[in-house]
DRENDO-1510 file (C-alpha; in Angstrom, 1 decimal, always signed):
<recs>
REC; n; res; u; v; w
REC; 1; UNK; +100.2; +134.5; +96.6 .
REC; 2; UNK; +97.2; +134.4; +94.1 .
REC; 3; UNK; +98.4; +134.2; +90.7 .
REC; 4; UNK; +96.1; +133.3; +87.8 .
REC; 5; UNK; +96.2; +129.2; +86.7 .
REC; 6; UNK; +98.2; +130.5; +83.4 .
REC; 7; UNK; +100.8; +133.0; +83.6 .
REC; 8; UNK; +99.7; +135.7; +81.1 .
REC; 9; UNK; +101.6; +136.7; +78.1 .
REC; 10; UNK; +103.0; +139.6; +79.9 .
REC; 11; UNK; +103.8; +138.1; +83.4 .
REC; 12; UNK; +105.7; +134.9; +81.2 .
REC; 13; UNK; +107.8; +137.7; +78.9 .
REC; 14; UNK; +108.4; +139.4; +82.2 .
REC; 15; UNK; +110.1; +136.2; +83.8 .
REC; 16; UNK; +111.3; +135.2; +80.6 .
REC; 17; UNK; +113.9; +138.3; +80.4 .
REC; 18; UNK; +114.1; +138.3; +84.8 .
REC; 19; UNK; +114.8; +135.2; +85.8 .
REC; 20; UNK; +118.3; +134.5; +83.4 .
REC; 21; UNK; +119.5; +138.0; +85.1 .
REC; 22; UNK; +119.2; +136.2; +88.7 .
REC; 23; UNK; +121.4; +133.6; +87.8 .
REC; 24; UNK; +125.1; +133.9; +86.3 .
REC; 25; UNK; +124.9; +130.5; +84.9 .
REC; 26; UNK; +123.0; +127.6; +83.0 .
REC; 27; UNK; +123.5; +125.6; +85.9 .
REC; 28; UNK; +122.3; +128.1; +88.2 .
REC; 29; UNK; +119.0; +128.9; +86.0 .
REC; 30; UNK; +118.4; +125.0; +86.0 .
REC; 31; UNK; +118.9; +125.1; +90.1 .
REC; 32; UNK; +116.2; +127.7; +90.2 .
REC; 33; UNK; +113.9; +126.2; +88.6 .
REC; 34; UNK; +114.1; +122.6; +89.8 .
REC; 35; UNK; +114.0; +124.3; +93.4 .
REC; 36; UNK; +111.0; +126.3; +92.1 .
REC; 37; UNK; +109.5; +122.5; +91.7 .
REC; 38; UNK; +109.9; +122.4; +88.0 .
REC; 39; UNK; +108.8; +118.4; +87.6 .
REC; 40; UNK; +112.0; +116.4; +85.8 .
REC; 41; UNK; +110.3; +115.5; +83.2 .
REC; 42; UNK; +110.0; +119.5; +82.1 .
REC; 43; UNK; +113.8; +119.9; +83.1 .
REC; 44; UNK; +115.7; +117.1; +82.1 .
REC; 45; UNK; +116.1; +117.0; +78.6 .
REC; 46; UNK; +117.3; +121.0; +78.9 .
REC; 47; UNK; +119.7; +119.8; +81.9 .
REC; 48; UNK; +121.4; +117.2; +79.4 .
REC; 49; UNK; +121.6; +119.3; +76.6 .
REC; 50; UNK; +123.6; +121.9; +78.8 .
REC; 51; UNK; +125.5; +119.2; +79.8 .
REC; 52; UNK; +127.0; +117.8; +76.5 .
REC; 53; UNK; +126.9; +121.1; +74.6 .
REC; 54; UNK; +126.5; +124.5; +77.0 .
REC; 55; UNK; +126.6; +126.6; +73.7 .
REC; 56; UNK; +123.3; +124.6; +72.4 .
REC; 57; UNK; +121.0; +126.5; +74.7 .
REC; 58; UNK; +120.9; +130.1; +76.2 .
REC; 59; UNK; +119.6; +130.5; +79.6 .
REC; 60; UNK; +116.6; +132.5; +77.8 .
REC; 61; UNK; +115.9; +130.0; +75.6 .
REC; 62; UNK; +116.0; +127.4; +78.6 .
REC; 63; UNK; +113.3; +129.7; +80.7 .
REC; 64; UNK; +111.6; +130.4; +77.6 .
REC; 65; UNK; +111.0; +126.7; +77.8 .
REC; 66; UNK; +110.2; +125.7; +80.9 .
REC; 67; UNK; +107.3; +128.1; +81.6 .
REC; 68; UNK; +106.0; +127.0; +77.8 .
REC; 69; UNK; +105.9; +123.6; +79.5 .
REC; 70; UNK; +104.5; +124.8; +82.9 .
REC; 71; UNK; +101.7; +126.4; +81.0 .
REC; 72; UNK; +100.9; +124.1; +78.3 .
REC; 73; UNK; +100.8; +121.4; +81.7 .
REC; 74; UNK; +97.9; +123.2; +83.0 .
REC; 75; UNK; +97.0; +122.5; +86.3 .
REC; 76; UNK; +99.6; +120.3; +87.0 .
REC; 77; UNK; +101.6; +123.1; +86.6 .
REC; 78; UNK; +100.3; +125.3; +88.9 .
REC; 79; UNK; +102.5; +125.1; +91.8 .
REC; 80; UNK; +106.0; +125.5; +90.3 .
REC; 81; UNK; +104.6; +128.3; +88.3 .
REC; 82; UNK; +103.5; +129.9; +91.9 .
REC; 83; UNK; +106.3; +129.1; +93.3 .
REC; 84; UNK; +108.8; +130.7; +90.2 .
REC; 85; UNK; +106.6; +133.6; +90.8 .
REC; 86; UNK; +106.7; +134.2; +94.7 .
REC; 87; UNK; +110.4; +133.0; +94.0 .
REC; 88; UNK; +111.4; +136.3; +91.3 .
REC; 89; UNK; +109.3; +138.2; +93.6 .
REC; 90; UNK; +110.8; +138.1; +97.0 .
REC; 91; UNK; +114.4; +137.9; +95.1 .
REC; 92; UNK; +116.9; +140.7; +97.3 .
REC; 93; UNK; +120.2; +139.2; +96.5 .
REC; 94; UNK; +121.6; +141.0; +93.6 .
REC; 95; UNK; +124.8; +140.6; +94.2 .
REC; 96; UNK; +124.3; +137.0; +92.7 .
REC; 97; UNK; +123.8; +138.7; +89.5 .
REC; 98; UNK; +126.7; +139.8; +86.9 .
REC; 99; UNK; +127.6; +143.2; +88.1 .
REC; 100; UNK; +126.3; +144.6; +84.4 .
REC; 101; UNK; +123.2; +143.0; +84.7 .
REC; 102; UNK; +122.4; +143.9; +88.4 .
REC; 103; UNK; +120.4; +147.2; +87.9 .
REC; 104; UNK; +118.4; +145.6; +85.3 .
REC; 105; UNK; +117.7; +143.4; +86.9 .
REC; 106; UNK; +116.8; +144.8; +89.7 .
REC; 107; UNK; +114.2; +147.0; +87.7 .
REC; 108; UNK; +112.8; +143.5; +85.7 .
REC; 109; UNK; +111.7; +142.3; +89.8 .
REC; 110; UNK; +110.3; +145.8; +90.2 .
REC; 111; UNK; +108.7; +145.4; +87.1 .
REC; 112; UNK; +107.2; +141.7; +87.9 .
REC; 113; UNK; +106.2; +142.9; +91.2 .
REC; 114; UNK; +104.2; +145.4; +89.8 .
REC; 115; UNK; +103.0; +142.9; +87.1 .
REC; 116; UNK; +101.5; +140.8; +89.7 .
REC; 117; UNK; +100.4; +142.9; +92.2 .
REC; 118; UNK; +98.0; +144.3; +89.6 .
REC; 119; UNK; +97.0; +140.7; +88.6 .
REC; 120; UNK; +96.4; +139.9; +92.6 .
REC; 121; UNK; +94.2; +143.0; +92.4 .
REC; 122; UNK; +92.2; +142.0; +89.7 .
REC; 123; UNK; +92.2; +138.6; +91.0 .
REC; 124; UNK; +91.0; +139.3; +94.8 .
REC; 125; UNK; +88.4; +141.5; +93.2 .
REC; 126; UNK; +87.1; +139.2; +90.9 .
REC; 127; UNK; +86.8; +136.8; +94.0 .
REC; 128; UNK; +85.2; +138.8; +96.0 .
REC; 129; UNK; +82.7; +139.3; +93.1 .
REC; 130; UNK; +82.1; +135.2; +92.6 .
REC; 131; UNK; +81.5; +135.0; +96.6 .
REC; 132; UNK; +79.2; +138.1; +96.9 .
REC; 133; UNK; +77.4; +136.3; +93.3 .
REC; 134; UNK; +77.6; +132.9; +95.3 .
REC; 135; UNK; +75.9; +134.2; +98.4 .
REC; 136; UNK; +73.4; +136.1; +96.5 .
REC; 137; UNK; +72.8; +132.7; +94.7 .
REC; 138; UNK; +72.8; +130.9; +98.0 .
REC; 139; UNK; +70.4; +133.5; +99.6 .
REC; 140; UNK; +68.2; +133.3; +96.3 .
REC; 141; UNK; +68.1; +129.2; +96.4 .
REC; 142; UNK; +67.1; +129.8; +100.0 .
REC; 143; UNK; +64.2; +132.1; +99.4 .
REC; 144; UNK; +63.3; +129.8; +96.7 .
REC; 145; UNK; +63.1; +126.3; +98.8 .
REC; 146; UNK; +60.7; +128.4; +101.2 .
REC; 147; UNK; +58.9; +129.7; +98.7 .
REC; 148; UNK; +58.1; +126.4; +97.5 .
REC; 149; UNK; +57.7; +125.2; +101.1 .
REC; 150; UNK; +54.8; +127.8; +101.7 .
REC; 151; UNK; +52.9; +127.6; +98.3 .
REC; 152; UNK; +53.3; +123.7; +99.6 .
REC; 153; UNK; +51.2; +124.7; +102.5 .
REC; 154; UNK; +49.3; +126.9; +101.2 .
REC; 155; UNK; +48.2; +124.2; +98.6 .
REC; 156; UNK; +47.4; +121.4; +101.2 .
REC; 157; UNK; +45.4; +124.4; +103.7 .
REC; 158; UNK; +43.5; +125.0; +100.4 .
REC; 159; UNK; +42.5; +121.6; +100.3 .
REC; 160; UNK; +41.5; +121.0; +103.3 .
REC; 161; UNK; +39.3; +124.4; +103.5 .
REC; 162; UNK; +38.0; +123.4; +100.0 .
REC; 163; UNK; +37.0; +119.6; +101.0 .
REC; 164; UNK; +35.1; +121.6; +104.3 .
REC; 165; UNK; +32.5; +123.1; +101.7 .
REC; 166; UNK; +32.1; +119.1; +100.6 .
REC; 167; UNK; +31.4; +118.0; +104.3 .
REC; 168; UNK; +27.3; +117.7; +104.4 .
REC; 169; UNK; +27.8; +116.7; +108.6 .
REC; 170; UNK; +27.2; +120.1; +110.2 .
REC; 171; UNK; +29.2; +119.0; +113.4 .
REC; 172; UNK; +32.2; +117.3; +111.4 .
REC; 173; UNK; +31.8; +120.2; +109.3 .
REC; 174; UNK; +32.3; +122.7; +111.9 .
REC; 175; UNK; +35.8; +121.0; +113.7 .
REC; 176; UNK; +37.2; +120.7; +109.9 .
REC; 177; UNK; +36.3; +124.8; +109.8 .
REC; 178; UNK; +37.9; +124.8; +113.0 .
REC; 179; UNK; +41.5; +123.1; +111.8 .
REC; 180; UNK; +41.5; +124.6; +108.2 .
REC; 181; UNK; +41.1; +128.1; +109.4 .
REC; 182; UNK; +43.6; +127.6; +112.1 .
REC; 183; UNK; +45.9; +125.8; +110.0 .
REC; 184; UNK; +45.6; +128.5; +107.5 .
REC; 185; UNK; +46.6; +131.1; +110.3 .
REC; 186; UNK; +49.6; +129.4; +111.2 .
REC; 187; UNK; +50.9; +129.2; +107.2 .
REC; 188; UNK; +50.7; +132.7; +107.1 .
REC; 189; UNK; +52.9; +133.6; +110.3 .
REC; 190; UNK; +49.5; +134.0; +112.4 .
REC; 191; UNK; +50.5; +132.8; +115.6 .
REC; 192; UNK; +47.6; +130.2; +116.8 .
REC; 193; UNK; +46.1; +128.3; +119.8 .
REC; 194; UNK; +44.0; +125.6; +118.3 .
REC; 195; UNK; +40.2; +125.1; +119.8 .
REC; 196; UNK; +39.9; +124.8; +123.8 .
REC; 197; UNK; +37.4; +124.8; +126.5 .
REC; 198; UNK; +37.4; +126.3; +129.5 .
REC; 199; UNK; +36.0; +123.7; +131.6 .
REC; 200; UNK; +35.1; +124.6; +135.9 .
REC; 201; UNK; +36.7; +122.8; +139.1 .
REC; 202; UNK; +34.2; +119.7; +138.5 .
REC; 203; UNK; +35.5; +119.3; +135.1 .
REC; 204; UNK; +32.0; +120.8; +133.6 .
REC; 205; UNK; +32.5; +123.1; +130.4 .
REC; 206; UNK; +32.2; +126.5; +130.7 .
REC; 207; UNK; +32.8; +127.8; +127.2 .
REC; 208; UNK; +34.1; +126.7; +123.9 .
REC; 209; UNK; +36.3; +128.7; +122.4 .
REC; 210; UNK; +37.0; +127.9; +118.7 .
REC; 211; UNK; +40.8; +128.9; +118.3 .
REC; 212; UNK; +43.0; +132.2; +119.3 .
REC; 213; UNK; +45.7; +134.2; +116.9 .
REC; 214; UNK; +48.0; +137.2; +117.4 .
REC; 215; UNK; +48.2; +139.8; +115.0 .
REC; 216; UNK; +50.6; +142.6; +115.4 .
REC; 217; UNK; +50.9; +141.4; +119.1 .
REC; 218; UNK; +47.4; +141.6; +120.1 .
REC; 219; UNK; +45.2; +138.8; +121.3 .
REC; 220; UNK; +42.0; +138.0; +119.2 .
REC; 221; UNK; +39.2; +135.6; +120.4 .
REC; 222; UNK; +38.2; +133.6; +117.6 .
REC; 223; UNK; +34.5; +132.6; +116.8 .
REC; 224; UNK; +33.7; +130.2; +113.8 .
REC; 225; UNK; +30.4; +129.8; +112.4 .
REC; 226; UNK; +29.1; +127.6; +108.6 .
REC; 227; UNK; +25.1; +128.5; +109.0 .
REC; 228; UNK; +23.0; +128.4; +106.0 .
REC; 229; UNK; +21.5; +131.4; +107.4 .
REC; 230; UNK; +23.5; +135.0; +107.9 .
REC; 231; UNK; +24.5; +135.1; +111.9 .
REC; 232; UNK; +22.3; +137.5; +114.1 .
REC; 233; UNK; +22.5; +139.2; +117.2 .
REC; 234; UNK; +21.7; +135.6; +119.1 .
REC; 235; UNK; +25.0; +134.2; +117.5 .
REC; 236; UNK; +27.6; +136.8; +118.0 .
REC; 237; UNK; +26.3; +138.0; +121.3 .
REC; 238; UNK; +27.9; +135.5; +123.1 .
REC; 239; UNK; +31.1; +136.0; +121.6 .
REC; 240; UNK; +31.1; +139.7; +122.9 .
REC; 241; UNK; +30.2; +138.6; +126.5 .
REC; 242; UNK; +33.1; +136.5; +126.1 .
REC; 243; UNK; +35.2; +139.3; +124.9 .
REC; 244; UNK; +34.0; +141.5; +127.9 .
REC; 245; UNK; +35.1; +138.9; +130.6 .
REC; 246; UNK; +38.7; +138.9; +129.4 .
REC; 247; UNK; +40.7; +142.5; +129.9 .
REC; 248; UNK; +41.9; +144.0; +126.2 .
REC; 249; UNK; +41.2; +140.5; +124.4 .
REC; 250; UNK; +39.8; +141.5; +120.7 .
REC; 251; UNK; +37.8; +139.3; +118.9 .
REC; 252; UNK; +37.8; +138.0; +115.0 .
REC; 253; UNK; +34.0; +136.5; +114.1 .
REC; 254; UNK; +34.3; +134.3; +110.7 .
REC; 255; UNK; +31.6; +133.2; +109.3 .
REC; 256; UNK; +30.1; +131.2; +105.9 .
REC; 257; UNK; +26.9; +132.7; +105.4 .
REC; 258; UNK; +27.7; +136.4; +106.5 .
REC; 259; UNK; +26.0; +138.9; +109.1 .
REC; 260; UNK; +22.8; +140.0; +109.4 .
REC; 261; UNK; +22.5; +143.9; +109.5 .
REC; 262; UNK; +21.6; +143.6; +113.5 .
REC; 263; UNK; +24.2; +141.5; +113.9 .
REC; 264; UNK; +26.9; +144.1; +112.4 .
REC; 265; UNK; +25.0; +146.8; +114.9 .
REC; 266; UNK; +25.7; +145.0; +118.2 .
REC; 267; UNK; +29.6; +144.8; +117.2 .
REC; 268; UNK; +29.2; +148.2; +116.0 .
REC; 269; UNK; +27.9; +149.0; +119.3 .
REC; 270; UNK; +30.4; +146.7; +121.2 .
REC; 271; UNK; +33.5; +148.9; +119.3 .
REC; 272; UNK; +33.3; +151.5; +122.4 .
REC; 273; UNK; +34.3; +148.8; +124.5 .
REC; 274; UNK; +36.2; +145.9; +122.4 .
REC; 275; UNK; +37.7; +146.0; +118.8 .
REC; 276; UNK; +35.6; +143.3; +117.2 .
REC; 277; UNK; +36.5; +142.3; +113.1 .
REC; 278; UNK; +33.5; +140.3; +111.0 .
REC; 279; UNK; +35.0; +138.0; +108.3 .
REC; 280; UNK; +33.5; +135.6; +105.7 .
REC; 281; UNK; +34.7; +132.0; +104.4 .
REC; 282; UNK; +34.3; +133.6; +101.1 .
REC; 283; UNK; +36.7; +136.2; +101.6 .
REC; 284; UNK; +39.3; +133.9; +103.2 .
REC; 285; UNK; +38.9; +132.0; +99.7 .
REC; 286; UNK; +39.2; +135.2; +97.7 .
REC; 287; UNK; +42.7; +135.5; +99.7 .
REC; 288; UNK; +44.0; +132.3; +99.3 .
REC; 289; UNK; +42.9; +132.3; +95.2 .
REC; 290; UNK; +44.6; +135.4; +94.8 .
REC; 291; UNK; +47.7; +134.0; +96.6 .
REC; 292; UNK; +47.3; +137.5; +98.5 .
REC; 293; UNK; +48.1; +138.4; +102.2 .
REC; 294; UNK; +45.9; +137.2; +104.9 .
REC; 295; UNK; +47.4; +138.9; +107.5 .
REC; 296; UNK; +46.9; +142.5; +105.7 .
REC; 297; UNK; +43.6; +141.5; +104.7 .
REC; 298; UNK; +42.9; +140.8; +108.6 .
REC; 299; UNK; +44.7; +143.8; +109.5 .
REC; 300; UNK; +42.9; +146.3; +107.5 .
REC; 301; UNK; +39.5; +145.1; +108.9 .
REC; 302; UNK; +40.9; +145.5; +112.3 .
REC; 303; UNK; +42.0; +148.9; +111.2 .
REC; 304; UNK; +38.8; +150.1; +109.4 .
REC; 305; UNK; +36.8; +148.5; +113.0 .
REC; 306; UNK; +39.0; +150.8; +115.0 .
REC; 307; UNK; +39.4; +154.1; +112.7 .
REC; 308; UNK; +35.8; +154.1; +111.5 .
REC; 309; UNK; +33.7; +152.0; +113.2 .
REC; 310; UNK; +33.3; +149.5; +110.4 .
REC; 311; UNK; +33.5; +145.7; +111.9 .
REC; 312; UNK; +32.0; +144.7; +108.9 .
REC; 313; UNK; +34.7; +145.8; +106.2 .
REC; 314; UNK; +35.5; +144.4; +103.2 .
REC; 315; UNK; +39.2; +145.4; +102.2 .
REC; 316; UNK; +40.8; +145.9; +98.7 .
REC; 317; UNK; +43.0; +143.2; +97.3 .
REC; 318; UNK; +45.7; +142.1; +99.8 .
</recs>
């Protein structure tokens, strides 16, 4: 049984008046509640005192007592005060009672039963309330540790992208590209296969291919460039023809220094044939400053390629 730590004023004036009806006697009040697990030293002064003088102390005021001590014991208490509970509750056997005092007190355990069914009510609900608030708590402590765990990534991606536009090598500078941008894919749920080449029988290479993401379950080819010039046709070309050789393989062109118009034409062009998405460093940047979605931002360039023929879009904040 769920019963509250402190019997409430109510319950206790309830037991108070019940409990002296179950039992003819002093003795037998002082039985109940020892077997109720009343400790001695709440008991034993009232047992001696009905001992040497059973006029001294009514089986009310003996009750009265007790449960005054039960409560002021706090959780100490607790058990016996269950237990006098489940005990008054579960009472049947009237016939113990004085013959004058059976019906009421047969309507006093009605009475408590009621009492504390009310009070389990209230009590269940309120627990069910602290375990819905505790899992909504756990959930949102949860949420929070990856919260922190991504803007952790994201922080240590935007470094290493940042310290790429530091690199004066063009080679070094190019594999940093590489990882950055890959790395950056993967902290945003952009599935990734990092750089590769396709190398023939005799172990000759055949193609480098800079890196490979899904998005929305589709395959993109992945071309990176950091020119000090905008890429032309001569540049993105050979990223088509590698698009052509694979069946429905897209391809994602990012580059520092933009396209030249030419350039955008021949993807334009290719569109008929293979969706093909044109992205900057810069706009990458503008993503990850604005702690926006790269994955929508990629998305609605694929989309604007598709719907309207525009490889070269430049999507609203993401």
């Amino acid at each position: 049984m769920t019963t509250p730590h402190h019997h409430p004023p109510e319950l206790v004036q309830l037991l108070i008046d019940t409990i002296p009806r179950l039992c003819k006697s002093k003795d037998d009040v002082i039985n109940f509640l020892r077997g109720a697990g009343v400790p001695a030293p709440a008991l034993d002064d009232l047992a001696a005192r009905v001992r040497t003088d059973r006029q001294a102390l009514s089986k009310f005021e003996i009750v009265r007592t007790v449960l005054a001590r039960l409560n002021d014991a706090g959780d100490s208490g607790l058990a016996p005060r269950r237990e006098l509970v489940r005990r008054v509750v579960q009472f049947e056997d009237f016939s113990r009672c004085w013959p004058n005092e059976r019906l009421e007190a047969e309507g006093l355990v009605a009475r408590v039963r009621t009492v504390v069914g009310t009070k389990d009510s209230f009590t269940r609900l309120r627990q069910e309330h602290d375990r819905e608030r505790q899992a909504h708590r756990a959930e949102r402590e949860v949420a929070a540790t990856i919260a922190t765990a991504r803007r952790a990534e994201r922080a240590a991606v935007k470094a290493a992208l940042y310290a790429v536009f530091r690199e004066t090598n063009p080679q070094r500078r190019g594999t940093q590209l590489e990882q950055a941008l890959n790395d950056l894919f993967k902290v945003y749920g952009i599935h990734v296969q990092d750089a590769f080449i396709r190398r023939a029988e005799d172990g000759a290479a055949l193609e480098q291919i800079d890196g490979v993401v899904v998005l929305d379950g589709q395959l993109y080819l992945v071309e990176m460039k950091w020119w000090d010039q905008p890429l032309g046709t001569g540049e993105v070309s050979p990223h088509l023809v590698r698009l052509y050789g694979r069946a429905d393989m897209r391809g994602l062109v990012v580059s520092y220094s933009g396209f030249t118009p030419a350039a955008v034409d021949v993807c334009r062009t290719a569109l008929a044939q293979r969706v093909v998405a044109l992205c900057t460093v810069q706009e990458i940047v503008a993503v990850l400053e604005r702690e926006g979605d790269l994955a929508a931002m990629l998305r609605a360039k694929v989309n604007a390629a598709m719907l309207r023929k525009d490889p070269w879009h430049e999507p609203a904040a993401a």
